[in-house]
C-alpha positions as CSV (number, residue, x, y, z in Angstrom):
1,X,148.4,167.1,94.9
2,X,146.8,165.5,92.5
3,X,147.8,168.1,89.3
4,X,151.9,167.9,88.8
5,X,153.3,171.2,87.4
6,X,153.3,171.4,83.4
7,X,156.9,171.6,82.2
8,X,155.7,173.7,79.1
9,X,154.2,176.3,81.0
10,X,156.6,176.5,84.0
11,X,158.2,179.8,83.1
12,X,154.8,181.5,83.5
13,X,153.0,179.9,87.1
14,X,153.3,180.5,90.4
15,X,152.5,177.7,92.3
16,X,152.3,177.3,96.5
17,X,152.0,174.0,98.6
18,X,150.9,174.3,102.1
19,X,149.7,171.4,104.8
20,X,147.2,173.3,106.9
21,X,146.3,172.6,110.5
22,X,142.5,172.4,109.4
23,X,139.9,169.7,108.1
24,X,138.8,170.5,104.5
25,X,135.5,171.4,105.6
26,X,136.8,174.7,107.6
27,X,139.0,175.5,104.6
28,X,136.8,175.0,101.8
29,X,134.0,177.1,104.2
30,X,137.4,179.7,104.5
31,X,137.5,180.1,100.5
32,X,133.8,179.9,99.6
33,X,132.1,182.5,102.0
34,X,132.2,186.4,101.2
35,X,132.5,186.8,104.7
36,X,135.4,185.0,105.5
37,X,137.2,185.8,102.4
38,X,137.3,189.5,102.9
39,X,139.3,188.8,106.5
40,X,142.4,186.7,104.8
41,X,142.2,188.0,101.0
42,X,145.6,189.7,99.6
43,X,149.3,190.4,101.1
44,X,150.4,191.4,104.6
45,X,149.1,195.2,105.1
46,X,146.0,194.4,102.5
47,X,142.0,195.1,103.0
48,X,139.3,193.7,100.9
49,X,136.2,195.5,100.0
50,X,134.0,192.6,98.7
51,X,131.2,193.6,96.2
52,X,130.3,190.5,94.7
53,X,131.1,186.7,94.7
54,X,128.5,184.4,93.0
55,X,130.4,181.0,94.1
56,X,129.0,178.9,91.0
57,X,130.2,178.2,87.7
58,X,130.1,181.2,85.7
59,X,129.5,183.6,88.2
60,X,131.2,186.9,88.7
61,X,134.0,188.1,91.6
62,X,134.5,191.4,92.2
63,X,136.5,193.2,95.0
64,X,138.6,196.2,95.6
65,X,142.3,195.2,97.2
66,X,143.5,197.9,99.5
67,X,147.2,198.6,99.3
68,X,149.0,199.9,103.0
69,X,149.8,203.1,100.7
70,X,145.9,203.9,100.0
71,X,145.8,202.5,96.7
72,X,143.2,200.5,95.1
73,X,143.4,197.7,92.9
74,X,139.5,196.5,91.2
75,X,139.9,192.9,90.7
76,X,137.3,191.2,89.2
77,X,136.7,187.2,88.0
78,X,134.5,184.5,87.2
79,X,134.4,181.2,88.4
80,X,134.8,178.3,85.7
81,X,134.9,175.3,87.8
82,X,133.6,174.1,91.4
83,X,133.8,170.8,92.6
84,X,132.9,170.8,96.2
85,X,135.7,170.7,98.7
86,X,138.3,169.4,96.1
87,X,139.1,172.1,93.1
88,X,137.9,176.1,92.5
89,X,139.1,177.2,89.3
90,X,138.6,180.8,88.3
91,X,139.7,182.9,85.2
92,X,140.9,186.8,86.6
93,X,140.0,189.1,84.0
94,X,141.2,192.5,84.9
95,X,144.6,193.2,84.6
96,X,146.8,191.0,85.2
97,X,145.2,187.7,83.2
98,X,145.6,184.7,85.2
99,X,143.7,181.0,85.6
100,X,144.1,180.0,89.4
101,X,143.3,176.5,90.6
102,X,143.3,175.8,93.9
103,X,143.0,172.2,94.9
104,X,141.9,170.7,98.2
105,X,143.2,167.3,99.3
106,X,141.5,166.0,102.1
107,X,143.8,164.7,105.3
108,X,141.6,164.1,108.2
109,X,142.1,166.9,110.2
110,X,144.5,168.6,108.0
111,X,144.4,169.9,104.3
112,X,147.0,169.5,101.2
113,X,146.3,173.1,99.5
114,X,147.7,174.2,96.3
115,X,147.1,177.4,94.4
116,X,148.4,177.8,90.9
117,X,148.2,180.7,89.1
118,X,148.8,180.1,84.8
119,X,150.0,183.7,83.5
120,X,149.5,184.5,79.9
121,X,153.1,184.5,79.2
122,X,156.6,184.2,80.8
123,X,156.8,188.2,80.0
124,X,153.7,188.6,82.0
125,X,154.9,187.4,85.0
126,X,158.1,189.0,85.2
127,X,156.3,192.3,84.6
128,X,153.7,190.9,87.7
129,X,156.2,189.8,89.5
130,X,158.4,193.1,89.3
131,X,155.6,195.8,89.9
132,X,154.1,193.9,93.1
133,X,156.5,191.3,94.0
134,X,153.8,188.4,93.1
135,X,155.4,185.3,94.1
136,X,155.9,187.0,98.0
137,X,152.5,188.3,97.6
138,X,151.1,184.9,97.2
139,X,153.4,183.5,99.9
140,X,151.5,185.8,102.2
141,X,148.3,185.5,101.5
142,X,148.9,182.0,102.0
143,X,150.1,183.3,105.3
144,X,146.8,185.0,106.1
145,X,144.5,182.5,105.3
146,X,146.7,180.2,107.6
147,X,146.3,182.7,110.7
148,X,142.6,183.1,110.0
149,X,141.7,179.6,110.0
150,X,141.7,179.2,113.6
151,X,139.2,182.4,114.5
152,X,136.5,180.6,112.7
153,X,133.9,179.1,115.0
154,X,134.5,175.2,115.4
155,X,132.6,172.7,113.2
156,X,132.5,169.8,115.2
157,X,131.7,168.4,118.6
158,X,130.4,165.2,120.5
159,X,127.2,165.2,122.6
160,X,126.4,162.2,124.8
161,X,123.0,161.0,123.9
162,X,120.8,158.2,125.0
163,X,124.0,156.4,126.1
164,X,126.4,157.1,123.0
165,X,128.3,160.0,122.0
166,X,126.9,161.5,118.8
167,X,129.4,163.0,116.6
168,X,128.2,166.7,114.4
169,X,129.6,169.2,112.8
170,X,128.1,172.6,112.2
171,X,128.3,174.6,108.6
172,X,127.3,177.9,107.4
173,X,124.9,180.6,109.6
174,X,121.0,181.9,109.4
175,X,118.1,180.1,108.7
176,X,116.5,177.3,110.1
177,X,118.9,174.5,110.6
178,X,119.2,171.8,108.4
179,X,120.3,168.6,109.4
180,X,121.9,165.5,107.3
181,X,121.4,162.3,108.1
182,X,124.1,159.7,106.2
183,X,123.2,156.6,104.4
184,X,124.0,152.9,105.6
185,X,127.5,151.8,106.2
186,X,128.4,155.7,105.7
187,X,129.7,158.7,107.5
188,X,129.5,162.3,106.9
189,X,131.9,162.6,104.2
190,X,131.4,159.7,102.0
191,X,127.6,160.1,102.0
192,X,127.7,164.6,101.5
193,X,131.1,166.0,100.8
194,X,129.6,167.2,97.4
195,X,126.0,168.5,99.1
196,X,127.4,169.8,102.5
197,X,129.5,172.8,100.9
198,X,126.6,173.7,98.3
199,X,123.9,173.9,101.5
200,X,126.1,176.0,104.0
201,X,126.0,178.5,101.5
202,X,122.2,178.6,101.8
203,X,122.1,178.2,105.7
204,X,123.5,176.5,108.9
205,X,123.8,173.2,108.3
206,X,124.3,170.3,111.1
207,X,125.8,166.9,109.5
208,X,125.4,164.1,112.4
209,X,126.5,160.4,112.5
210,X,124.4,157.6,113.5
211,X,125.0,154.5,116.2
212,X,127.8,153.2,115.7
213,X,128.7,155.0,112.3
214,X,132.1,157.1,111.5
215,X,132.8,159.1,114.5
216,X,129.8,158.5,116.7
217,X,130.3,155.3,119.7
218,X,127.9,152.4,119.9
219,X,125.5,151.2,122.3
220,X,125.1,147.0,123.0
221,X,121.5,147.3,121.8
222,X,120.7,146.6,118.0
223,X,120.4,149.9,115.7
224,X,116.9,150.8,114.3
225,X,115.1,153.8,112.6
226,X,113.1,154.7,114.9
227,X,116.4,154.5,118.4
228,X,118.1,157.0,115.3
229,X,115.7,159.3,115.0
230,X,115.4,159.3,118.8
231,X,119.5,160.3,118.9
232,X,119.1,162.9,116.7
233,X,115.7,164.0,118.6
234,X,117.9,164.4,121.4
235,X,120.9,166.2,119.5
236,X,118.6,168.7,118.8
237,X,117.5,169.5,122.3
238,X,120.8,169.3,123.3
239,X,121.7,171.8,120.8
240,X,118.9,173.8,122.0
241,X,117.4,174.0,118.6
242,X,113.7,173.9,118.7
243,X,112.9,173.4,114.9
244,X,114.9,172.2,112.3
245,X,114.5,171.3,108.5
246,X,115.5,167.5,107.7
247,X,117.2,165.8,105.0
248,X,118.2,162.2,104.8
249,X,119.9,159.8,102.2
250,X,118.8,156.0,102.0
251,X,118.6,155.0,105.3
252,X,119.0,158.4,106.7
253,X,115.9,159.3,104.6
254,X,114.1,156.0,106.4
255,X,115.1,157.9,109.6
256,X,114.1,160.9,108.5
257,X,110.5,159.5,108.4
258,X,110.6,158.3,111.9
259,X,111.6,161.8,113.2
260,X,108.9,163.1,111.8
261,X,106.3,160.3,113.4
262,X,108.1,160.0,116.8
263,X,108.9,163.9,116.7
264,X,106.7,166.1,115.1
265,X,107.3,169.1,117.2
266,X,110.9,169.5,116.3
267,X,110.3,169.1,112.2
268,X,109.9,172.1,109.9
269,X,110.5,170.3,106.6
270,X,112.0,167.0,105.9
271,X,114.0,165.5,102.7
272,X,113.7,162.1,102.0
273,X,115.9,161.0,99.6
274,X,115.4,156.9,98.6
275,X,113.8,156.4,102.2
276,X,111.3,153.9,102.7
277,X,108.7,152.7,104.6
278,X,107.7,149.1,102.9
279,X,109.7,146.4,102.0
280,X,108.0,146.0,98.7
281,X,109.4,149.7,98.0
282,X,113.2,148.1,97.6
283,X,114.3,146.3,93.9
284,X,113.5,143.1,93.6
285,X,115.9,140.8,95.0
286,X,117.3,143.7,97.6
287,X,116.7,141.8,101.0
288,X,118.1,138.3,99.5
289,X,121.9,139.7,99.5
290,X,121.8,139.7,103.4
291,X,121.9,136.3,104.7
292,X,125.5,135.7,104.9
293,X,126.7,138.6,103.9
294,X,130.6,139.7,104.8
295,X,132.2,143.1,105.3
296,X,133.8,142.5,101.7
297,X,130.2,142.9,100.4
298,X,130.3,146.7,101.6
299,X,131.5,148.9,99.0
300,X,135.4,149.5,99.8
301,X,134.7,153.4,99.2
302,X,132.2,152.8,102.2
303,X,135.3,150.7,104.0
304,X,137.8,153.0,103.4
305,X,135.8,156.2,104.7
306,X,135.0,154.4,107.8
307,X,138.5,153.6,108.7
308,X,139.4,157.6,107.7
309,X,138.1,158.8,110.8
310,X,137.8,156.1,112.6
311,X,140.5,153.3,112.3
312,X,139.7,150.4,114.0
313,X,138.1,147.2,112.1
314,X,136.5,146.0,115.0
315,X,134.2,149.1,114.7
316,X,134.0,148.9,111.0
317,X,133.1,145.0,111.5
318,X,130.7,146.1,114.9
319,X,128.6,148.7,112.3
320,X,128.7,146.2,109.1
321,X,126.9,143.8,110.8
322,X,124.3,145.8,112.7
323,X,123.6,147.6,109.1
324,X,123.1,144.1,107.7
325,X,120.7,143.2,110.9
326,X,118.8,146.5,110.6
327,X,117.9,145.6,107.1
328,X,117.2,141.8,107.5
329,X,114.9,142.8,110.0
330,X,113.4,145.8,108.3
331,X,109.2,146.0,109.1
332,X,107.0,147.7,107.2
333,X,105.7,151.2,108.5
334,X,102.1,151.3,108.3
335,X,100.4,154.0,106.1
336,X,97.9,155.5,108.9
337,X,101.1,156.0,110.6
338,X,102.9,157.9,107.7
339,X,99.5,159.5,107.0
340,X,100.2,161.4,109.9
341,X,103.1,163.3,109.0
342,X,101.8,166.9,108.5
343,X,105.3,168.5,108.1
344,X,105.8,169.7,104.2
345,X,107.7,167.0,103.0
346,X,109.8,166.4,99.7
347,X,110.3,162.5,98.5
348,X,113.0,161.9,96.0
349,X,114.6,158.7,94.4
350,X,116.5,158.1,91.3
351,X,115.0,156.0,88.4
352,X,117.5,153.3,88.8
353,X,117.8,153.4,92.8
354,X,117.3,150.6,94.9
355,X,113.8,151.9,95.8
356,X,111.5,151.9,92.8
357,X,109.9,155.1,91.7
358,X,106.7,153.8,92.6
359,X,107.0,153.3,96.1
360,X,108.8,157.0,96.6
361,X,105.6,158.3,94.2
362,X,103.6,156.2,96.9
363,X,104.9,158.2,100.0
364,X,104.8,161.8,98.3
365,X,100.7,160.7,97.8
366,X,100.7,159.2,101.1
367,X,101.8,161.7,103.2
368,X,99.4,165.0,103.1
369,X,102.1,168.0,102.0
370,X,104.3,165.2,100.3
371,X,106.2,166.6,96.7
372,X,107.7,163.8,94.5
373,X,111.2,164.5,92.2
374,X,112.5,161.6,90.8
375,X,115.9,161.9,89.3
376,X,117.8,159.9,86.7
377,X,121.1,158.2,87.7
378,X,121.6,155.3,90.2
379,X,121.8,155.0,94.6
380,X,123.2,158.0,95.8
381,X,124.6,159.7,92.1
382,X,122.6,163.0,92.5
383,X,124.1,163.7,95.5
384,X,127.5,162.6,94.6
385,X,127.7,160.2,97.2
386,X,131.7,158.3,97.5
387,X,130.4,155.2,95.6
388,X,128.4,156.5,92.7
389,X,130.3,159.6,92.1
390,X,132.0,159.8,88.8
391,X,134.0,163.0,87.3
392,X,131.9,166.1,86.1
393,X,128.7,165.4,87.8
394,X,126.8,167.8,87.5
395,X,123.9,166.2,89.8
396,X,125.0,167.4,93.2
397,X,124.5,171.1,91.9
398,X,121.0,169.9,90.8
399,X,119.8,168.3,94.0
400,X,121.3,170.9,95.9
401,X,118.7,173.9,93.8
402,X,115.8,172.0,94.1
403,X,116.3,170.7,98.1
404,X,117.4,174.7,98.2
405,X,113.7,175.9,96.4
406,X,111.3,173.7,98.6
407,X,113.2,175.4,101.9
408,X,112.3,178.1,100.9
409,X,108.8,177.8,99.7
């Protein structure tokens, strides 16, 4: 794990290591949601009463802990650090003290978990550890959380559409769906591991991957916006989901338009974050980096995703150079055509993307119940995406509110 254990405060942690039989998605969804919490929370014999868990920065925890002998202990905390499928950090303040950091290391379809709790002193946690036996405590509710894993409802699948088979995974319950769409060169994880966690707590959430892309197979005809948007079209039915909200990054936002155009009837509100539907709306210079282009052009956080889930370089090579085809031949989308998009729709960029503000400013007047937000930071930063995220930012949180506020509008 990526924190090593502090020789000057050994004498007063408790600290667990445990592989777990699950991707980090199921966990983190296992340690951020009340309501699978209060099935694995506390030792063998223990029952949680949950009263309140604001999972944010500063927000407040509080449960009772049933004991097996009828006794109840009020526990309550607040959260001082969330990052998204990788670290929760929360101070307890009732009796006793304690800072617990949990860490999440991704491993495919398994999960490096610590949990370290920092007493306030060595006497502390002898006192702790001699009243309720803490360290075997911990050890099973480790245990639990391990057991419980496996009742939750799956969060993946495959569906054969339109001659591929279309990898999804499934997040968070009620609501009207809302479906990802990645970015170019990209799979679920490097384009939303910061966003997915933050919008299945608002809802069921459906992450898909394109043609070609991460998990999903490939078809011998050429990718294009408008055969995506005709996959996930198909998804949908498949998934017997008659309506569904819509958000897609960079060329997922592109797609995202198409849906809309080619399939109105299934669109309830659509995201378009640095979509496009002109090739004057890219920076100038964006389409001369094409022509010979290699895979060592693509970002090696985009590279190294890829061959996570999938490992084979033949695919990796196969999807590289039907991204770098898409865009060569990339066509304009005429604006009678996006004129008649009459779903609400929410157009973002960021002021140093590679779309100008303009042209997203452009669309959100184009298109009749268009909004515009225009965000600082470069491609893909205010969602955190693998290769413009940086440590503490806070833009993931941001995106998340406002995408979160016109859904529910």
């Amino acid at each position: 794990m990526p924190n090593e254990r502090n020789s000057s405060t050994a004498d007063r942690e408790l600290v667990i290591d445990r592989l777990l039989n699950a991707p980090v998605a199921l966990v983190w969804e296992a340690w951020s949601r009340p309501e699978h919490i209060s099935h694995w929370w506390g030792p063998k014999g223990f029952t949680t009463t949950m009263h309140l868990m604001e999972f944010r920065p500063g927000g407040r925890w509080e449960f009772i802990l049933h004991g097996p002998d009828g006794t109840d202990y009020d526990n309550k905390s607040v959260f001082l650090e969330i990052v998204p499928a990788r670290k929760i950090v929360y101070e307890h303040t009732s009796w006793p003290h304690i800072i617990a950091t949990i860490e999440f290391l991704d491993k495919g379809e398994s999960t490096s978990l610590r949990w370290h709790m920092l007493f306030d002193s060595p006497e502390e946690l002898t006192k702790v550890a001699q009243m309720h036996k803490a360290a075997e405590g911990l050890k099973q509710n480790m245990e639990r959380l391990i057991a419980y894993l496996p009742t939750i409802e799956p969060v993946s699948g495959s569906a054969a559409v339109n001659g591929i088979k279309m990898y999804y995974e499934r997040h968070g319950k009620g609501g009207v769906p809302l479906v990802l769409l990645h970015g170019g060169g990209s799979t679920i994880e490097s384009s939303f591991s910061q966003l997915l966690p933050l919008f299945a707590r608002q809802g069921e959430v459906i992450a898909v991957e394109l043609q070609a892309h991460g998990r999903t197979t490939d078809r011998p005809e050429p990718e294009s916006f408008e055969q995506d948007a005709d996959d996930v079209a198909a998804l949908l039915r498949h998934l017997h989901i008659p309506k569904a909200n819509l958000f897609g990054f960079s060329n997922g936002g592109t797609t995202v338009l198409q849906l809309a155009i080619r399939h109105p009837e299934l669109v309830n509100k659509l995201v378009s974050l640095s979509g496009a539907y002109q090739r004057e709306g890219f920076v100038p210079g964006f389409f001369e980096g094409f022509p010979g282009a290699t895979l060592e052009s693509m970002p090696e956080p985009l590279r190294s995703a890829f061959l996570k889930v999938t490992p084979d370089q033949q695919r990796l090579q196969t999807m590289f150079e039907k991204d770098v085809a898409r865009m060569m031949n990339f066509t304009d989308v005429k604006e009678e055509t996006l004129r008649k998009i009459q779903a609400p729709a929410l157009l973002m960029s960021s002021d140093k993307d590679v779309i100008i503000p303009e042209h997203t400013m452009k669309m959100a007047r184009v298109i009749p119940r268009g909004q515009l937000v225009i965000l600082p930071g470069v491609h893909g930063e205010c969602i955190g995406e693998v290769a413009a995220d940086r440590p503490g930012n806070p833009f993931p949180g941001i995106t998340a509110s406002l995408v979160g506020e016109f859904l529910r509008g």
